[in-house]
C-alpha positions in Angstrom: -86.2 36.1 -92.2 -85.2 33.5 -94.9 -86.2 29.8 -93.9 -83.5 26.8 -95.2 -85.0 23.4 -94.7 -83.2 20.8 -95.8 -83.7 17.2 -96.9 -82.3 14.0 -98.2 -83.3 11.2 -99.9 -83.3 7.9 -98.0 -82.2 4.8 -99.8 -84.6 2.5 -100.3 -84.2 -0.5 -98.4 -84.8 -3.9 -100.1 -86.8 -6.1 -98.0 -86.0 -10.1 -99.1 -89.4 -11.5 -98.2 -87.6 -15.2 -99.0 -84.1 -16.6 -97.3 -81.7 -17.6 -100.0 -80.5 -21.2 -99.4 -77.6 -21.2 -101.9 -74.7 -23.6 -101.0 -71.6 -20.8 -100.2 -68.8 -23.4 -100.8 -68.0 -23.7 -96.9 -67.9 -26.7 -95.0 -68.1 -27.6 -91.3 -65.6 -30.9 -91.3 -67.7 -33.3 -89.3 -64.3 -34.6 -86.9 -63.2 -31.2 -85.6 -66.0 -28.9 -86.9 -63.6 -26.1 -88.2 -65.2 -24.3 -91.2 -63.1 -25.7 -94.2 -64.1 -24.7 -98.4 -64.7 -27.1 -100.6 -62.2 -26.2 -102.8 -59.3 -26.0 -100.3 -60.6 -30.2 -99.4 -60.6 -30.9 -103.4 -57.2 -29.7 -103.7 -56.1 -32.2 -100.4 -57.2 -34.9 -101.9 -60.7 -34.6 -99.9 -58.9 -34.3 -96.5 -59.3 -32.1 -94.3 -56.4 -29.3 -94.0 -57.2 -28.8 -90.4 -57.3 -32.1 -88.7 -56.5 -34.5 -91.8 -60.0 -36.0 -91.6 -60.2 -38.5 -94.8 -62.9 -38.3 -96.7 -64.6 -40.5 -99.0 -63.5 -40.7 -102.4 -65.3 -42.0 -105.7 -64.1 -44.4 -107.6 -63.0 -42.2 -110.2 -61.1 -39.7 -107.5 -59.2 -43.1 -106.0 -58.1 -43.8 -109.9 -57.3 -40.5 -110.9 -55.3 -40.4 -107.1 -53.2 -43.7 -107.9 -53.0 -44.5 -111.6 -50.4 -42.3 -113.8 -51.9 -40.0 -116.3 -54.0 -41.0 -119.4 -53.1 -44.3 -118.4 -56.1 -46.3 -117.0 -58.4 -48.7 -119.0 -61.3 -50.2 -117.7 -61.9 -53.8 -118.1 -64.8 -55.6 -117.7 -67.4 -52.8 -117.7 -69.6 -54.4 -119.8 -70.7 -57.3 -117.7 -73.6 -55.4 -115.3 -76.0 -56.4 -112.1 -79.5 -57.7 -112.9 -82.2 -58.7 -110.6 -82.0 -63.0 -111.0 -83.9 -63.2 -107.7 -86.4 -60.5 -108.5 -85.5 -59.6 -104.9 -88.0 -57.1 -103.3 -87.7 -55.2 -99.6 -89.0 -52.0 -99.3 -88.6 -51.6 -103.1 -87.2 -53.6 -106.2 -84.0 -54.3 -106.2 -83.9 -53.2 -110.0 -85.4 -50.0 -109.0 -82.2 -49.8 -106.7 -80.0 -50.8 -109.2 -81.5 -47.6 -111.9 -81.4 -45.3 -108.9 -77.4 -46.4 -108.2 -76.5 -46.2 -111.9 -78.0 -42.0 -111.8 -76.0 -41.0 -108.5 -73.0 -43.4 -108.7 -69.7 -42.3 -111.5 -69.4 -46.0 -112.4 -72.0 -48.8 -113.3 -71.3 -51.3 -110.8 -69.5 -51.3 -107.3 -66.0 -52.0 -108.4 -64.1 -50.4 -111.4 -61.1 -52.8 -112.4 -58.8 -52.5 -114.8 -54.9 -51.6 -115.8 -52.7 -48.4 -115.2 -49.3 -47.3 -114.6 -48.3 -46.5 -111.1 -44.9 -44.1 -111.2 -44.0 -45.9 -113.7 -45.1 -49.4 -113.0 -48.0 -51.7 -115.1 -50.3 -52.7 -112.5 -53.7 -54.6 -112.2 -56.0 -52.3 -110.2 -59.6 -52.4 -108.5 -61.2 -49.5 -106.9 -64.7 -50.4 -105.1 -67.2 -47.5 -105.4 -68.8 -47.0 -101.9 -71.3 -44.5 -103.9 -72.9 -47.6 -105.8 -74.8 -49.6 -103.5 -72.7 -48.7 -100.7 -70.3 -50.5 -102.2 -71.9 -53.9 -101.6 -70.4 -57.0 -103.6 -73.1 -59.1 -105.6 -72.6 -61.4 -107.8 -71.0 -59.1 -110.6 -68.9 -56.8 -108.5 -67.1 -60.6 -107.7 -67.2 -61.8 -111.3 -65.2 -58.4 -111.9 -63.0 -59.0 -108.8 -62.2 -62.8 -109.9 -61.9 -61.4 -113.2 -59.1 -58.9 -112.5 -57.3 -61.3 -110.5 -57.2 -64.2 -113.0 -56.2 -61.0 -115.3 -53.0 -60.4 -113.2 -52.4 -63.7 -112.4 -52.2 -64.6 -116.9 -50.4 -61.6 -117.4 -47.7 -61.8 -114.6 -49.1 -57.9 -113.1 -48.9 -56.6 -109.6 -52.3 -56.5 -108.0 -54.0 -53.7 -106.0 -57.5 -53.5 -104.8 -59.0 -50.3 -102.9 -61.5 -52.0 -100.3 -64.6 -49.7 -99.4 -67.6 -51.0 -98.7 -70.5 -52.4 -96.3 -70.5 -56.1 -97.5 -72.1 -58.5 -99.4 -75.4 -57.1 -101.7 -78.6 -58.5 -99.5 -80.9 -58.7 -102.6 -78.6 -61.3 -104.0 -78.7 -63.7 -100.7 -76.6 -66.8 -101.9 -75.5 -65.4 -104.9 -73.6 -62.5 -103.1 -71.9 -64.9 -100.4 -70.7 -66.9 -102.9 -68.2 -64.1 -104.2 -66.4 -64.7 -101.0 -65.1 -67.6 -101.8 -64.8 -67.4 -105.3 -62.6 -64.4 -105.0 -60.5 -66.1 -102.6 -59.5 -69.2 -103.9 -58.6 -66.8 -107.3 -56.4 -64.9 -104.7 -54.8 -68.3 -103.6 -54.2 -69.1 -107.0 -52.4 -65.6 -107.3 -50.0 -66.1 -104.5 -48.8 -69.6 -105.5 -47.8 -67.8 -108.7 -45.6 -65.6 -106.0 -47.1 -62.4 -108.1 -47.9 -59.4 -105.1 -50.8 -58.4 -104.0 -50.7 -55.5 -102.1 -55.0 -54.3 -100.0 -55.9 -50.7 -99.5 -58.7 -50.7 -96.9 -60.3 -47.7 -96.7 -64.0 -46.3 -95.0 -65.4 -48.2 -94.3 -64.6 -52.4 -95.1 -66.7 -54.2 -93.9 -68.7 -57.7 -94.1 -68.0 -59.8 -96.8 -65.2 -57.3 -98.0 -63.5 -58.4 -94.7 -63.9 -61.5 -94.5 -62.6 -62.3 -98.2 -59.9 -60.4 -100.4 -59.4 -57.3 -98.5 -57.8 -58.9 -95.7 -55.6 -61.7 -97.8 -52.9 -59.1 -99.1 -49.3 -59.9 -98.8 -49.4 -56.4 -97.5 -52.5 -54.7 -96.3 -52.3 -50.8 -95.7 -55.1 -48.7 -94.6 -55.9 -44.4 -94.3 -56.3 -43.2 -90.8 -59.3 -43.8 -88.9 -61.0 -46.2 -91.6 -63.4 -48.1 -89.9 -62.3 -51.8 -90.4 -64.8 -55.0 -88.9 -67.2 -57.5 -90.0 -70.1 -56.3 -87.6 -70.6 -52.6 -86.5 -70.1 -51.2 -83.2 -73.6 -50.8 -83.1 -74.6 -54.7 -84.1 -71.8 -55.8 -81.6 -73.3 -53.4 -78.5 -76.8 -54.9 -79.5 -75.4 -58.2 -79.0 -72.5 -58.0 -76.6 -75.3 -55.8 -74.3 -71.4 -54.2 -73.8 -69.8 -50.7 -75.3 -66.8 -51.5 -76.7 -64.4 -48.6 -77.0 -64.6 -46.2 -79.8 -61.4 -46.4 -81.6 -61.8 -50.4 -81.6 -62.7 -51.2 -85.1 -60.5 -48.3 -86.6 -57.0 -48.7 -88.5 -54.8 -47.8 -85.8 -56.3 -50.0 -83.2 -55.6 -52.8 -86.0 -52.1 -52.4 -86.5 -51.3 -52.1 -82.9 -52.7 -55.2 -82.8 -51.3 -57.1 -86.1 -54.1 -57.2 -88.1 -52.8 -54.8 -90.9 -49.2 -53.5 -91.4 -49.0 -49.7 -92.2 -51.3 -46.6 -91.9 -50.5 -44.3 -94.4 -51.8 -40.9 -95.1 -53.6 -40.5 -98.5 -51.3 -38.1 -100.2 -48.6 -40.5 -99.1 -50.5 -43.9 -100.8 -49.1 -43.8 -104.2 -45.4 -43.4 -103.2 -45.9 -46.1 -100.6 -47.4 -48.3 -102.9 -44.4 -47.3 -105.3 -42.0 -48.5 -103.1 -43.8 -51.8 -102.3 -43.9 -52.7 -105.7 -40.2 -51.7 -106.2 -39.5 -54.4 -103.3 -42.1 -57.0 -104.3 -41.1 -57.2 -107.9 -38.0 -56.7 -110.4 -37.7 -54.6 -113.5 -38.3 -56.7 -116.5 -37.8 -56.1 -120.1 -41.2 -56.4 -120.8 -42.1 -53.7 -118.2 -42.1 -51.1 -121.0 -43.5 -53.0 -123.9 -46.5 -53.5 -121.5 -46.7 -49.5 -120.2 -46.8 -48.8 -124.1 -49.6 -51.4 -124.5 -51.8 -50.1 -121.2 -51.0 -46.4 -122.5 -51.9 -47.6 -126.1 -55.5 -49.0 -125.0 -56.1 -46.7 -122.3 -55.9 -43.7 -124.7 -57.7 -45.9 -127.3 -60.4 -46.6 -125.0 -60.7 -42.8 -124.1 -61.0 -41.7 -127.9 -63.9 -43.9 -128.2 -65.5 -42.8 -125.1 -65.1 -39.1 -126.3 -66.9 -40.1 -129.5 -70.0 -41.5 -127.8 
């Protein structure tokens, strides 16, 4: 009698002695906790597809959202913070100030400049909540102020992207002052009639509020941007009251005056489009000043490209 065994060979099993923690590109969106890529909230403009959640954007995403093509140039990037205080909490503020310039894409809390906008040659500033939470010291103002007086001399419609916590603590005095300095160059802005149309975004507060984000001939702000000069939180500690939680948030300010549209990020550059077609005719000069923003913007680019 013939005997058959039989037999196989058993695949050898890797056993992975360590977990890999590699980020997979999936996201849980933090308002209605459906599993979103990060790709798919790139493409919309850092919303969320499910619930339309916004997002934070850097200052370089809100200028690549709103300015035309190869057509913003920076002014005023030169002038920087320093420490004239030598102001010290739980560390130098100049160590602060090295660790903001490695994680922030700008080197101060508020990029300003010119760009076209469909079409249109505009004065623009874009606060960068990564920087110092987008606190305004004393140079964030000067470049503010700056801007401003920039419109105001060269006759440009005026748009600043509000996002930040306030005024920069390690500057004390020297931070409150940019409250009123960047207001009475806003006054001097609207006696020339020229536009000035505030994009508050999440969060504006402080200083922020309580100066030139909340002076715009027309102030609009993204859904569910949190918009106060105290927190919730500060005003529970002192009230000893809960105030409700949509209080400070954009749509609880227009129902109750305080801004005047809500608009929907991918929807921002057309609206301010049409504002700007209301606010302000066609001149002759509109395209001799596109060619010259395009001309220095591109300029400016070449020479960053070099260094």
């Amino acid at each position: 009698m013939r005997l058959f065994s039989f037999s196989r060979d058993k695949p050898k099993i890797k056993v992975q002695k360590t977990k890999k923690d590699g980020f997979s590109g999936w996201l849980k969106c933090t308002h209605c906790t459906e599993l979103i890529h990060a790709q798919e909230l790139s493409n919309n403009s850092n919303c969320c597809p499910k619930c339309s959640h916004h997002y934070r954007l850097s200052a370089t995403e809100r200028i690549k959202l709103l300015a035309d093509e190869d057509s913003f140039c920076e002014l005023y990037s030169d002038i920087t913070s320093e420490d004239p205080l030598k102001f010290t909490d739980t560390q130098p503020y100049a160590d602060r100030l090295e660790q903001a310039l490695a994680s922030a894409d700008s080197n101060e809390a508020v990029v300003v400049g010119t760009c076209a906008l469909l079409g249109r040659p505009i004065a623009l500033g874009v606060m960068n909540f990564n920087f110092m939470a987008g606190s305004m010291g004393s140079v964030a103002g000067e470049r503010l102020t700056l801007i401003i007086e920039y419109a105001l001399a060269h006759k440009l419609p005026l748009i600043i992207v509000a996002s930040s916590g306030g005024a920069r603590m390690q500057e004390s005095v020297l931070s409150l002052m940019q409250m009123a300095k960047t207001s009475a160059a806003l006054s001097r802005l609207h006696k020339a009639k020229i536009p000035y149309i505030s994009v508050l975004t999440n969060p504006t507060a402080g200083g922020i509020t309580a100066s030139f984000a909340a002076l715009g001939d027309v102030i609009l702000a993204e859904p569910g941007a949190l918009i106060c000069f105290a927190g919730p939180r500060v005003i529970e500690q002192t009230l000893k009251h809960t105030i409700p939680p949509d209080a400070q948030r954009s749509e609880f300010l227009l129902k109750h005056g305080m801004i005047d549209c809500v608009v929907e990020r991918h929807q921002l550059k057309d609206k301010l489009g049409t504002l700007l077609d209301f606010f302000t005719k066609a001149s002759p000069d509109d395209e001799e000043r596109l060619k010259e923003i395009r001309r220095r913007a591109k300029q400016k680019n070449t020479t960053a490209a070099k260094t």
